[in-house]
C-alpha positions, 0 to 999 in steps of 0.5 A: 500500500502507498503511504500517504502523508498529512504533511505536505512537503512545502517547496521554497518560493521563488522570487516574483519576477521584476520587470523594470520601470513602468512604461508609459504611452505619453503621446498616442499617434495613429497610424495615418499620422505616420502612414501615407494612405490613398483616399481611394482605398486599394488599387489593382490592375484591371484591363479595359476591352477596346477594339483595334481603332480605339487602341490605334487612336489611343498610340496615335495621341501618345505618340504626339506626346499627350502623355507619357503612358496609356494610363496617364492619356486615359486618365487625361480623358476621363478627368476631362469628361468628368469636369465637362459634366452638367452639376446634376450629372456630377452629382450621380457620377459621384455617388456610382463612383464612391459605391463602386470603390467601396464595392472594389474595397470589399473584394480586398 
């Protein structure tokens, strides 16, 4: 038979641990204080289908030296479209445009 003891054999206690000064937050920043962050949200590669004319036309005025790439010359070209248009058109074209960046935020 096992022998069991009333008296527990008591182990010396360790010292706590000591864990230095106390570290205190005096000036809280956030994140978008220090990180340069896009309004737009996220960004990613997508193609656009045009048809061989429209692509043609598009090389054409890059080659006169309207913009440096097909990016920046169809930017050009919206943003031109965009300011031509009536303040209640604006207006709509704002709202579309605001959920389809939320939608694209969505996916990512």
């Amino acid at each position: 038979m096992l022998r069991h003891d009333d008296k527990k054999i008591s182990k010396p206690k360790k010292s706590t641990l000591e864990r230095g000064t106390k570290v205190v937050v005096e000036n809280q920043v956030k994140r978008k204080d220090v990180v340069d962050m896009p309004d737009s949200g996220v960004t990613f590669p997508v193609n656009v289908r045009v048809d061989n004319h429209i692509r043609n036309k598009i090389s054409a005025l890059l080659n006169l030296g309207m913009a440096k790439s097909q990016k920046e010359l169809v930017k050009q070209l919206v943003e031109n479209e965009i300011d031509r248009l009536p303040e209640s058109d604006k207006s709509r074209f704002d709202r579309m445009f605001e959920i389809l960046e939320e939608k694209d935020n969505m996916k990512n």
